[in-house]
SETIPA-499212 format. One record per atom (N, C-alpha, C, O): residue number from 0; residue in one letter; x, y, z. Coordinates in nm, 3 decimals, always signed. Layout:
N
num  residu  xx  yy  zz
NUM  A  X  Y  Z $
...
//
This chain:
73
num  residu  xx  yy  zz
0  X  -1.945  -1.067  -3.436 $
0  X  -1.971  -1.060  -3.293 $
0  X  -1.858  -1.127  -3.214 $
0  X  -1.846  -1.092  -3.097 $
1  X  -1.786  -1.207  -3.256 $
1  X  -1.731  -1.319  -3.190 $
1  X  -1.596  -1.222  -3.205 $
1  X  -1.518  -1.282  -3.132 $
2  X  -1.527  -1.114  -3.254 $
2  X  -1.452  -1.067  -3.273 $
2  X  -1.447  -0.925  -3.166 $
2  X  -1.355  -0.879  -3.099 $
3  X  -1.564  -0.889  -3.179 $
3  X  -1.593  -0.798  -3.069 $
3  X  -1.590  -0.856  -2.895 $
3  X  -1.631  -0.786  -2.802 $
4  X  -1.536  -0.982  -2.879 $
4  X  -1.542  -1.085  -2.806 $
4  X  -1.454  -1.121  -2.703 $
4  X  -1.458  -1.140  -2.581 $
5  X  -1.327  -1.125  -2.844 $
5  X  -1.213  -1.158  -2.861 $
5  X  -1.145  -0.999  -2.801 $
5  X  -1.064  -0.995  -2.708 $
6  X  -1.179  -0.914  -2.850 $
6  X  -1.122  -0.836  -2.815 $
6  X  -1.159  -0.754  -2.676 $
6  X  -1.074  -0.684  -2.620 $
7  X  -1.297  -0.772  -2.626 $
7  X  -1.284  -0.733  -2.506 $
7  X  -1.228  -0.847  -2.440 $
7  X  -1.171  -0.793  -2.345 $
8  X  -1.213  -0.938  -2.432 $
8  X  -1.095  -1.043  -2.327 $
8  X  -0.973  -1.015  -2.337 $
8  X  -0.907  -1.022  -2.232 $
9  X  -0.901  -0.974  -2.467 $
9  X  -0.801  -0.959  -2.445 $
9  X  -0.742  -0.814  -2.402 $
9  X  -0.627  -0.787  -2.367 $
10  X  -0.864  -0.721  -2.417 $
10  X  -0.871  -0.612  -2.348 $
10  X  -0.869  -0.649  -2.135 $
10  X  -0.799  -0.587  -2.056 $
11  X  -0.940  -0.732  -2.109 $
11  X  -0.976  -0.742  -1.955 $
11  X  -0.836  -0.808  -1.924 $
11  X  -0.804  -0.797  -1.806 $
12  X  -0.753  -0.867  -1.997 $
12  X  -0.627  -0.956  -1.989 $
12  X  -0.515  -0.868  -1.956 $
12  X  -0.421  -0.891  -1.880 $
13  X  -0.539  -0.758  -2.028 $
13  X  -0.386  -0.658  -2.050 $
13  X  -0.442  -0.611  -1.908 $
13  X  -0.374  -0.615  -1.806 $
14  X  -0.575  -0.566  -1.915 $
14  X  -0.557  -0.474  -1.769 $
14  X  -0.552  -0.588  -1.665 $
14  X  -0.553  -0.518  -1.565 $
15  X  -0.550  -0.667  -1.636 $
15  X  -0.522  -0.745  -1.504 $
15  X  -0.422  -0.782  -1.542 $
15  X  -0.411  -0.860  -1.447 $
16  X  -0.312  -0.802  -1.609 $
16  X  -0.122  -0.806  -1.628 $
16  X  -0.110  -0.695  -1.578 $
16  X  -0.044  -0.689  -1.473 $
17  X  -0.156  -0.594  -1.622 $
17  X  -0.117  -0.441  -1.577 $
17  X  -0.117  -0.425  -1.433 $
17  X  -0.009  -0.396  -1.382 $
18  X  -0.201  -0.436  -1.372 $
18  X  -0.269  -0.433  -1.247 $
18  X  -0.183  -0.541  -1.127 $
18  X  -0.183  -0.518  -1.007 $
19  X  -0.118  -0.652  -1.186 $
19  X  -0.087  -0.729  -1.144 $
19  X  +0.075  -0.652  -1.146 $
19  X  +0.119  -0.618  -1.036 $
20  X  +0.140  -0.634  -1.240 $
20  X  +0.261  -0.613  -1.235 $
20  X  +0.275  -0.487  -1.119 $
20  X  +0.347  -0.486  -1.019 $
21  X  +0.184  -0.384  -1.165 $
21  X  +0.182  -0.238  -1.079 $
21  X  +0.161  -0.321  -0.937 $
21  X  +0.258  -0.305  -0.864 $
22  X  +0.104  -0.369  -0.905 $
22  X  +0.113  -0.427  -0.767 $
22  X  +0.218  -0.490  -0.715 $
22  X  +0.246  -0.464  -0.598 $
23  X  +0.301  -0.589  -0.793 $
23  X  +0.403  -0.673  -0.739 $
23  X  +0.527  -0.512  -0.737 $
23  X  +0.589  -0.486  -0.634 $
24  X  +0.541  -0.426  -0.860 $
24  X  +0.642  -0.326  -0.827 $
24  X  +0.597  -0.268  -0.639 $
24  X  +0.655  -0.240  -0.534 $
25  X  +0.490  -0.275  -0.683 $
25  X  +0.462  -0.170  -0.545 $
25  X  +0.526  -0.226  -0.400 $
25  X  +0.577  -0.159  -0.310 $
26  X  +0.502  -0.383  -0.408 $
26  X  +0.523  -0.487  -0.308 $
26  X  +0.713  -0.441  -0.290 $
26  X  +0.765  -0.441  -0.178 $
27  X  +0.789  -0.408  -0.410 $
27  X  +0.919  -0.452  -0.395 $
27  X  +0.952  -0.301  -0.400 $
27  X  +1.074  -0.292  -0.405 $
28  X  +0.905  -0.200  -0.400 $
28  X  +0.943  -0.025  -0.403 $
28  X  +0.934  -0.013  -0.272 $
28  X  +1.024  +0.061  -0.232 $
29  X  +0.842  -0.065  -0.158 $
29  X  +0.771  -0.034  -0.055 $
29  X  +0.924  +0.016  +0.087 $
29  X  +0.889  -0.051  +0.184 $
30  X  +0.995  +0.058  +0.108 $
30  X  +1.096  +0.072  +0.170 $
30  X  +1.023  +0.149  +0.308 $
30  X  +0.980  +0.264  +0.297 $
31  X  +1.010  +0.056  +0.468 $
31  X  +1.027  +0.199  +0.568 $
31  X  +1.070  +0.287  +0.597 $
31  X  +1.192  +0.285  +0.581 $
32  X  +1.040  +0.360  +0.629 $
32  X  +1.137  +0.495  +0.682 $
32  X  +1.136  +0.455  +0.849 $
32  X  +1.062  +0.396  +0.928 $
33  X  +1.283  +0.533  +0.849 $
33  X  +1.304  +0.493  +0.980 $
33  X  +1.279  +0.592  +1.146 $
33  X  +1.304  +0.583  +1.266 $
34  X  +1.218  +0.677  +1.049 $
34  X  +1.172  +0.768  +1.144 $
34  X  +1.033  +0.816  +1.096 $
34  X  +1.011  +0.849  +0.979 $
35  X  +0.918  +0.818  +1.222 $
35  X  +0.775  +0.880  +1.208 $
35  X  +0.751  +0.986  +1.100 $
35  X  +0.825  +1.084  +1.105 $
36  X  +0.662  +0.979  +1.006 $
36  X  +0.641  +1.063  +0.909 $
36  X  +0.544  +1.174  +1.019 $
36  X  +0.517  +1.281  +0.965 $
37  X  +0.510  +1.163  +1.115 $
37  X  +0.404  +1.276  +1.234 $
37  X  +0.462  +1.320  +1.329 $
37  X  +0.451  +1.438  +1.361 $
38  X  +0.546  +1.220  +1.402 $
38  X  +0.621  +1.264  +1.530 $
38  X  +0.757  +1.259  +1.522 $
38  X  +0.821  +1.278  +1.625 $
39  X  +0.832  +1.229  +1.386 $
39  X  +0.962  +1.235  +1.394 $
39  X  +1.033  +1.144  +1.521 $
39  X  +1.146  +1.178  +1.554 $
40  X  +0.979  +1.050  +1.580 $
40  X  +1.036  +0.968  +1.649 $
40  X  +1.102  +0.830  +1.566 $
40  X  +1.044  +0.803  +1.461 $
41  X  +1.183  +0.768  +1.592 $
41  X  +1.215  +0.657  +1.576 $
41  X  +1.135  +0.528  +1.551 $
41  X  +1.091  +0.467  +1.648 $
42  X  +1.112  +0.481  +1.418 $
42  X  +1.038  +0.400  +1.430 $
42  X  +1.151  +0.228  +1.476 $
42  X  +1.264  +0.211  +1.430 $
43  X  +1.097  +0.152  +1.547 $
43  X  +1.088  +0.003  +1.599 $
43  X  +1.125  -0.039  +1.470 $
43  X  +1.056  -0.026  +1.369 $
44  X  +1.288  -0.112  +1.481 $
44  X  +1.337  -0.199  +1.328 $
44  X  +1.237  -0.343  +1.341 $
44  X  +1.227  -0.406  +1.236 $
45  X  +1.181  -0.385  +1.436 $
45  X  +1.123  -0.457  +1.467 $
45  X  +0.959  -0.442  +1.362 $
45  X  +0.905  -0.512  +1.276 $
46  X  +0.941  -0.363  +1.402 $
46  X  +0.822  -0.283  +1.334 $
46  X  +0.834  -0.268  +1.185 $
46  X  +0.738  -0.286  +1.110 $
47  X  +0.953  -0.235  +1.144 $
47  X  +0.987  -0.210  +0.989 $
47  X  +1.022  -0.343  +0.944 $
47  X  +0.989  -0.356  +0.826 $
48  X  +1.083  -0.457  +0.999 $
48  X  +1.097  -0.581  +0.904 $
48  X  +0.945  -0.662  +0.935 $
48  X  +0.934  -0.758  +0.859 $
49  X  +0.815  -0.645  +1.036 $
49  X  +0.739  -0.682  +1.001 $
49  X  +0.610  -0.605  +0.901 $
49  X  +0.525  -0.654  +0.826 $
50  X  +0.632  -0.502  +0.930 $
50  X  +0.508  -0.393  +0.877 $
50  X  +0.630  -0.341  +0.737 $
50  X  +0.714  -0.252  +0.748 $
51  X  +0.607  -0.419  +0.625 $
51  X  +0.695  -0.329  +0.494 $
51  X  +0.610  -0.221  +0.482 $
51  X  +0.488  -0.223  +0.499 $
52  X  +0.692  -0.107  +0.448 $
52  X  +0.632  -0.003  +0.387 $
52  X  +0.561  +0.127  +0.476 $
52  X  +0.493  +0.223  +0.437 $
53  X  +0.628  +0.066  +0.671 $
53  X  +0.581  +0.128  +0.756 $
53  X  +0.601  +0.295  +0.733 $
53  X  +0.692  +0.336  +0.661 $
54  X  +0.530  +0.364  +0.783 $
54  X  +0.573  +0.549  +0.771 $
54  X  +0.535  +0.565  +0.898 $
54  X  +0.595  +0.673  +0.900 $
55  X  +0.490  +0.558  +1.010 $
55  X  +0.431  +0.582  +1.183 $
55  X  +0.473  +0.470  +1.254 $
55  X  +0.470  +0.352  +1.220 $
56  X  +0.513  +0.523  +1.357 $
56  X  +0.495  +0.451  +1.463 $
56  X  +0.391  +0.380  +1.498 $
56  X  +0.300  +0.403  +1.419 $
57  X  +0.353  +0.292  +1.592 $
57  X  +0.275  +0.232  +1.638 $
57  X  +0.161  +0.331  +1.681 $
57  X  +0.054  +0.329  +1.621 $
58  X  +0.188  +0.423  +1.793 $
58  X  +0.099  +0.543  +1.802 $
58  X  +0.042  +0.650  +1.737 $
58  X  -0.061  +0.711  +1.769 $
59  X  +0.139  +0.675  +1.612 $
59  X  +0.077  +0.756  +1.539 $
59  X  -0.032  +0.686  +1.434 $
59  X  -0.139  +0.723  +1.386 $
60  X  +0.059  +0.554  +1.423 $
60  X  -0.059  +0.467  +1.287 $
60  X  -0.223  +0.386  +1.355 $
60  X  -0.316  +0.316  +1.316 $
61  X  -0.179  +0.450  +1.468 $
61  X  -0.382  +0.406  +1.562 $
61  X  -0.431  +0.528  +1.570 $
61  X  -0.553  +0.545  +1.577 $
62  X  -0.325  +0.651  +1.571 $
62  X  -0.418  +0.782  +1.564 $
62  X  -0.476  +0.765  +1.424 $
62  X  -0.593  +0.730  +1.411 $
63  X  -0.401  +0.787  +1.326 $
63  X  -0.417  +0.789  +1.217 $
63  X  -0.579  +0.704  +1.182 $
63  X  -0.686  +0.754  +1.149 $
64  X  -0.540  +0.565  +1.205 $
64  X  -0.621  +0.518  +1.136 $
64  X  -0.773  +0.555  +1.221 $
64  X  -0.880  +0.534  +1.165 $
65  X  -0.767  +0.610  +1.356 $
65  X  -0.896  +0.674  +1.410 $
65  X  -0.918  +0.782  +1.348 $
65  X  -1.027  +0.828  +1.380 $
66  X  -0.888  +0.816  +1.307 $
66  X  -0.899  +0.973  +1.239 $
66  X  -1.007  +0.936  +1.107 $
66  X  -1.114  +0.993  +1.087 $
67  X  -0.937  +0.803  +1.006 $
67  X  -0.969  +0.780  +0.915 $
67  X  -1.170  +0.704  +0.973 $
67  X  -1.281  +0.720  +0.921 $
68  X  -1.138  +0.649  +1.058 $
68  X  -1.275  +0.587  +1.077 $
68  X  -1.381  +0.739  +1.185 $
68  X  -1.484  +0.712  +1.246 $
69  X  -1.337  +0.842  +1.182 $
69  X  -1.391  +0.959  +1.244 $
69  X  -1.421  +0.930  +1.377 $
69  X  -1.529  +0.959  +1.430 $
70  X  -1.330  +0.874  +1.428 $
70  X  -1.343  +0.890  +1.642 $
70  X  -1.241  +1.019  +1.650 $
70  X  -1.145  +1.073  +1.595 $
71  X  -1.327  +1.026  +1.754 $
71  X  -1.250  +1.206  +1.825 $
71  X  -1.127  +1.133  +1.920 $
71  X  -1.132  +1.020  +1.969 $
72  X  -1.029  +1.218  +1.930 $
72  X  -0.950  +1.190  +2.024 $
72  X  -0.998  +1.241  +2.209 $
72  X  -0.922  +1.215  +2.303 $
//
């Protein structure tokens, strides 16, 4: 029993290293784009060194995220 034990911990171990590493890559892959992935406008460098990983503008990423919570425009 105590072996069957052993091995689910070190099973729950690998997947949270796993989980952990895939996250920190994600943290350091994350690059803005410098133009709106919706409106093709210019995104704010201002906006991109605080928001990593920005893809919208300010206006498109409040449409967006209304969209996601289902308010009508």
């Amino acid at each position: 029993m105590k072996d069957q034990i052993d091995r689910a911990n070190e099973l729950a171990e690998k997947e949270r290293e796993f989980a952990l590493a895939k996250y920190r890559q994600k943290q350091t892959a994350c690059v803005s784009l410098t133009d709106c992935e919706d409106c093709d406008e210019p995104i704010p460098e201002e906006r991109r060194r605080f928001v990593v990983g920005c893809t919208r503008c300010i206006d498109c990423q409040q449409d967006h995220e209304h969209r996601l919570k289902g308010y009508r425009k």
